[in-house]
C-alpha positions as CSV (number, residue, x, y, z in Angstrom):
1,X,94.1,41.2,50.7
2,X,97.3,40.7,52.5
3,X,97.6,37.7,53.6
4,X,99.6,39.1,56.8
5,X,97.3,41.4,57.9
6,X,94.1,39.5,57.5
7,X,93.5,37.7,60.5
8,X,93.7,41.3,62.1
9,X,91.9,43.1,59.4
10,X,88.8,43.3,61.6
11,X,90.5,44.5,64.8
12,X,92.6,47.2,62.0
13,X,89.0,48.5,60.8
14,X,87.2,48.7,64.2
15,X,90.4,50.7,65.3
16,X,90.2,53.3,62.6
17,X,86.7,53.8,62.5
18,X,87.0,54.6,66.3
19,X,89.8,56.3,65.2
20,X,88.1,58.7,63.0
21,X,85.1,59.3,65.3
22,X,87.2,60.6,67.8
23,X,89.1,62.7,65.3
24,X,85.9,64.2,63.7
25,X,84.5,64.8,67.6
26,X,87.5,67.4,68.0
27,X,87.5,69.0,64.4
28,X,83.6,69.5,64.6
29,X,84.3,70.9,68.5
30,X,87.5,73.2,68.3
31,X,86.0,76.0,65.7
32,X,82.9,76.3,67.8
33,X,85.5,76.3,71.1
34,X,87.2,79.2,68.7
35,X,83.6,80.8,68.0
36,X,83.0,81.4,72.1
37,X,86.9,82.4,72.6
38,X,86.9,85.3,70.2
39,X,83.4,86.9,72.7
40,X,86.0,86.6,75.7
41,X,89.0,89.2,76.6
42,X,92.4,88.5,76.6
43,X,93.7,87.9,80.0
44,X,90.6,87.4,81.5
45,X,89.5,83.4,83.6
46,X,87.0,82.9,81.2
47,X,90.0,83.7,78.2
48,X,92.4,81.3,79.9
49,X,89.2,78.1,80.8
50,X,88.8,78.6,76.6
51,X,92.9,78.5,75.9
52,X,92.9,74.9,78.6
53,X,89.9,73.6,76.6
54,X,91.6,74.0,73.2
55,X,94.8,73.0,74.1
56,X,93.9,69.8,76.3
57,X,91.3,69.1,73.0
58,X,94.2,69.2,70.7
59,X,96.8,67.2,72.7
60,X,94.8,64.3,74.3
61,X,91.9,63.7,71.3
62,X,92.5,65.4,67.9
63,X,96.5,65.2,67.3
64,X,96.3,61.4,68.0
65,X,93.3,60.5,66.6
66,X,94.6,61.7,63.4
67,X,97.9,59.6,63.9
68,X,95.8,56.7,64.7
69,X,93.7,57.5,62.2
70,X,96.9,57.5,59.4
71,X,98.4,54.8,60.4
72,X,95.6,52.4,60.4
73,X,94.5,53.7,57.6
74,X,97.3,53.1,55.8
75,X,97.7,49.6,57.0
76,X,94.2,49.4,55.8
77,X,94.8,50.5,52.4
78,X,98.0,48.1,52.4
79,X,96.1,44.8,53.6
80,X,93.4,45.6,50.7
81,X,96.0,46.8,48.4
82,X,93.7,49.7,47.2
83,X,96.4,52.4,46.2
84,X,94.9,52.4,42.2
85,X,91.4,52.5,42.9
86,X,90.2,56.0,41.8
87,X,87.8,56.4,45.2
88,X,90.8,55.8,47.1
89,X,93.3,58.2,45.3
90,X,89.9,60.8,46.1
91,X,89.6,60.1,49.8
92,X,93.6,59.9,50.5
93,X,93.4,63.5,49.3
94,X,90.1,64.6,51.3
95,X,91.9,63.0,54.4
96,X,95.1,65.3,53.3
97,X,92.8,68.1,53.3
98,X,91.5,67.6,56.5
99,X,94.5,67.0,58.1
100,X,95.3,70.5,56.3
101,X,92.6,71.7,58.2
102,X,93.6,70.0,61.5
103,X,97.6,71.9,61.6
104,X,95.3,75.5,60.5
105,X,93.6,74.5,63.5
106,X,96.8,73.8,65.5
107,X,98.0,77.3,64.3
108,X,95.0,79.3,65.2
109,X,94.8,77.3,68.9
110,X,98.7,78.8,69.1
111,X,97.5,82.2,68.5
112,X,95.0,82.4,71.1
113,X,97.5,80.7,73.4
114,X,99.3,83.8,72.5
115,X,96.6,86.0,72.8
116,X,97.2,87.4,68.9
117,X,93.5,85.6,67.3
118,X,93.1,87.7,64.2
119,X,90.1,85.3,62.7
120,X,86.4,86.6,63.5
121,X,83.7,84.5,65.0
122,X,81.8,84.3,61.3
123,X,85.0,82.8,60.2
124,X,85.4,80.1,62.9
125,X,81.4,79.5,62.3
126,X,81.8,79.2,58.2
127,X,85.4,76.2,59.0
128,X,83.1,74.5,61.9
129,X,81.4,73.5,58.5
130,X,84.6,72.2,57.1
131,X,85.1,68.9,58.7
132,X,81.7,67.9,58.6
133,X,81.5,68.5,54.4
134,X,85.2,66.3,53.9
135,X,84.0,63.5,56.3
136,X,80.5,63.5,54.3
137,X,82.7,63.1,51.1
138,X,85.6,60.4,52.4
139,X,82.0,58.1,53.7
140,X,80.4,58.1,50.5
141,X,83.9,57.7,48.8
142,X,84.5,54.6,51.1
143,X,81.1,52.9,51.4
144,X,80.0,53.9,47.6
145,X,82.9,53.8,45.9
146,X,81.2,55.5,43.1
147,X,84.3,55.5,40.7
């Protein structure tokens, strides 16, 4: 372990695991957000309440929970030097995916700001599965580390 980073190696880890709860709160919450959006009308109170939700959801949780989330993260991986282990190489590129996940996210929250949702309610209820598969994953990859 580093030794510059130990004495705060606790405080890092309590941080990110925070970090990531909050993050996983607002990718498990936006698709359904997107699920009730696409049953509302373009123009309409109830269309605009659902464009607020998303966009204060994105902007005050999910967008920095993910940045705390990477950088703590990383300082994590640096105080335990753990760039070689294989079941960290495997969860740095689950957490790429999901962070893939979080900008589609930030894309499809644009075009209902817009008004222009393409996307059908079956296919916001099949990615608010999404999350919940990759976090499964990065757990067992961080508290098994079965390779």
């Amino acid at each position: 372990m580093s030794e510059t980073l130990l004495p705060f190696y606790p405080w890092l880890k309590a941080f990110h695991i925070i970090a990531v709860i909050a993050w996983m709160a607002g990718m498990l919450y936006l698709p359904r957000l997107f699920v009730y959006h696409c049953q509302t009308t373009p123009g309409t109170p109830e269309y605009d309440r659902f464009k607020t939700m998303e966009r204060k959801l994105m902007r005050i949780i999910i967008n920095p929970s993910m940045i705390a989330v990477w950088l703590l993260g990383l300082l994590l991986a640096f105080a335990l030097n753990v760039w070689a282990e294989p079941w960290f190489i495997a969860k740095l590129v689950l957490v790429t995916a999901l962070s893939g996940l979080h900008g589609m996210m930030s894309s499809w929250r644009r075009a209902f700001e817009r008004g222009e949702n393409t996307k059908s309610q079956r296919f916001f209820r099949i990615v608010n599965e999404v999350p919940a598969v990759l976090m499964a994953a990065i757990v067992i990859l961080v508290v098994v580390k079965p390779f």
